[in-house]
N, C-alpha and C positions, 0 to 999 in steps of 0.2 A: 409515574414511571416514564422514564425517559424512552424516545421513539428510537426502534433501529433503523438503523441507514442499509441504502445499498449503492456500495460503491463499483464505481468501474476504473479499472487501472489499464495504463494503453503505456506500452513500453517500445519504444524508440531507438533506431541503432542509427546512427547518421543521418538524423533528421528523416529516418523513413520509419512508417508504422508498421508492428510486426506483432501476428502470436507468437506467444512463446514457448518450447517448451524447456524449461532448466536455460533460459537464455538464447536457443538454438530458434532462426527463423521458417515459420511454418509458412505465413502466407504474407502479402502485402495488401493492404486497403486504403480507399481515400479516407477523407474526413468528413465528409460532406453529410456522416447521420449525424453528427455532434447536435445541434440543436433543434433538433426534434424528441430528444431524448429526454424523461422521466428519471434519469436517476437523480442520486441526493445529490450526490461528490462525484468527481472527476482528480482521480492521480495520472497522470505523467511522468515518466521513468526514465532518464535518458542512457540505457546500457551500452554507448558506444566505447568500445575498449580502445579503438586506435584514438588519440587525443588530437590527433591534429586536424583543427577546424572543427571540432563539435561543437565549441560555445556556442556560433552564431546559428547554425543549425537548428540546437537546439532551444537558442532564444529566442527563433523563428514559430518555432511549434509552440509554445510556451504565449507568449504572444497572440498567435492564432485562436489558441484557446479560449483565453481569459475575454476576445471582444468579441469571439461567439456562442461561451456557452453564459447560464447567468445561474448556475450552483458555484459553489465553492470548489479552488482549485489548487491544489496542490501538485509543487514538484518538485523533482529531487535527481541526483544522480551528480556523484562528482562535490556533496557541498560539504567545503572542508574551513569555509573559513565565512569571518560575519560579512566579509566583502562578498561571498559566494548568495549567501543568504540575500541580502539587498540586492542582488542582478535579480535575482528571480521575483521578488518582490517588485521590482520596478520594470519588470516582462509584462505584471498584473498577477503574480499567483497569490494566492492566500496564505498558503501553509506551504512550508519548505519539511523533505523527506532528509533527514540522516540516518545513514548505516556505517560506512568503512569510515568515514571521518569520525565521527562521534565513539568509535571504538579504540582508533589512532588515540585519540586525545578529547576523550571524558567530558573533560570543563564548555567544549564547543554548545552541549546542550543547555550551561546556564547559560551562557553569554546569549545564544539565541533567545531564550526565555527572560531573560533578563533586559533584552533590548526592544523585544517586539511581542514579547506576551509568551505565555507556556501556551497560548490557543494555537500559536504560529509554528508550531516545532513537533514532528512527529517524528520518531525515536522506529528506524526499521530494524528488524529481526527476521535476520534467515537464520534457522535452522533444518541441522540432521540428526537422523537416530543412527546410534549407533550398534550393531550384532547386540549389544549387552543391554541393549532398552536405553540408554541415558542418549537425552542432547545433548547436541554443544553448538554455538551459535559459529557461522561462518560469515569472513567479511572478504573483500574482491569479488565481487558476482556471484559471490557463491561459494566461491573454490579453493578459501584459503582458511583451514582450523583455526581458531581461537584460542580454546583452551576454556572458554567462559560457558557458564551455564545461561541460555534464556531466563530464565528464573529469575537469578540476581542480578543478569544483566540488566533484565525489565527493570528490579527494586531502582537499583542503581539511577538508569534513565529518569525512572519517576522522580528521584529523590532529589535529581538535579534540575528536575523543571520540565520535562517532555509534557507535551499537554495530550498525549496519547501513543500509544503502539501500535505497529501493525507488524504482525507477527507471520512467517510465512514457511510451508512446510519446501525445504528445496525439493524432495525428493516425488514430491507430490503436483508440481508444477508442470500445469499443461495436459495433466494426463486425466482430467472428468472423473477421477474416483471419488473424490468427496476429500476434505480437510482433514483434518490431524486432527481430531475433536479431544485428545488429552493434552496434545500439546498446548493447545488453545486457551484449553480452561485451568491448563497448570499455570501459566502466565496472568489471565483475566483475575482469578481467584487471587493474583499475590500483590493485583496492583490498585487501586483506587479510579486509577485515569480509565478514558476509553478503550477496550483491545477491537482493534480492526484484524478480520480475517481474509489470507489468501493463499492460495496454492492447494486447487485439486476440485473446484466447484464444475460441476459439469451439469446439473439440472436443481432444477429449485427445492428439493430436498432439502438439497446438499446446505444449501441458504438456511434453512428452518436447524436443520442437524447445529448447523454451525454458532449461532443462537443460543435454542435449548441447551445443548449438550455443550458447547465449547463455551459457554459465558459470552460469546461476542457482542459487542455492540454494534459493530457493523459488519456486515460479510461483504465480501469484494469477489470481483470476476473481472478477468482477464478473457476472454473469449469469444468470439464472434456469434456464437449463439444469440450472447444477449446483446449484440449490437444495434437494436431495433427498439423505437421507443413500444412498441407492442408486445415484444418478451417483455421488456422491464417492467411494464405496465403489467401483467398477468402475473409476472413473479411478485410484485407488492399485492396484487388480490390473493393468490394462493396463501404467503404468509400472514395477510388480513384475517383469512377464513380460516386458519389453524391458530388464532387468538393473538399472532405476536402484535403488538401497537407498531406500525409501520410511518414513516411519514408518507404522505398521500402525493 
């Protein structure tokens, strides 16, 4: 049986570090836990909307990262094209994140996959429920309908080569309730690849829930709770002693 992961996602507005909530900045921190830290994976998110001057910014953090953490490092925000994919690649990240590109224009996810491995390529999904019970996935930060179902978006993603998903409830972001555990496992259940979860973990339950109940292969946090390598460290013992295989 393959091990789950716990990932930590740290989302970026002009090169500064922010919690989130729905995108909105709660607090600022330095960087300076990064390598002391216990987790599997490290995502990087760069949600700066005004465009002018975020590259270097952001190629700055991106950078920073990769020569001081030593997991694997993914990052994403803004990659619309294979030239976009190589900058971040030649920052040091491992894995490049697609959402509003790869919805723009589909084929982005072979070409990734096709050039640097489907390991390199993680295929993002925000979604929302709607009054009627049904998703629909959203792309610009969040804020702009689709018309597309998570579901076969995922199919889709896989079929072109994603080497995993990370699936995320908008509505659920920032606020410690716990994940979307059907949405989670409606997706996990329909696709082969990894589903990484995020949006709405607020204590290490919510990790185990997200798991069991949602199919995840990895559960993700965004939140300064776990910013410590001794939460992280206690949340892989908790889910140890509730039987999930953890990596150590």
């Amino acid at each position: 049986m393959l091990r789950k992961r716990l990932i930590t996602v740290l989302t970026f507005n002009n090169g500064v570090l922010f919690r989130t909530k729905l995108f909105t900045p709660d607090y600022r921190y330095t960087l300076n836990f990064v390598d002391a830290w216990s987790v599997d994976e490290i995502v990087v998110l760069d949600i700066t909307r005004d465009q002018h001057g975020k590259g270097q910014k952001f190629a700055d953090v991106v950078s920073s990262f990769a020569t001081r953490c030593f997991v694997p490092l993914a990052a994403g925000g803004g990659v619309r094209t294979v030239s976009d994919v190589r900058s971040y690649l030649s920052y040091g990240a491992d894995k490049v994140i697609v959402n509003t590109g790869a919805l723009e224009r589909p084929e982005l996810i072979t070409e990734i996959a096709t050039l640097f491995g489907a390991q390199c390529v993680i295929t993002s999904i925000d979604a929302r429920q709607s009054a009627e019970g049904k998703y629909e996935v959203f792309s610009g930060f969040g804020q702009q309908p689709t018309g597309r179902d998570p579901v076969s978006w995922a199919r889709e993603a896989e079929q072109r080569g994603t080497g995993e998903i990370l699936i995320t409830a908008i509505d659920r972001d920032g606020y410690l309730q716990g994940y979307d555990l059907d949405l989670c496992h409606m997706v996990a259940d329909a696709v082969g690849v990894p589903v990484l979860i995020l949006g709405g973990a607020g204590n290490w339950k919510h990790f185990l829930e997200g798991i069991e109940q949602g199919h995840a292969s990895a559960v993700c946090t965004q939140n300064i709770y776990h910013f410590t390598e001794k939460s992280i460290s206690s949340a892989k013992r908790f889910l140890a002693h509730a039987g999930v295989p953890i990596r150590s």
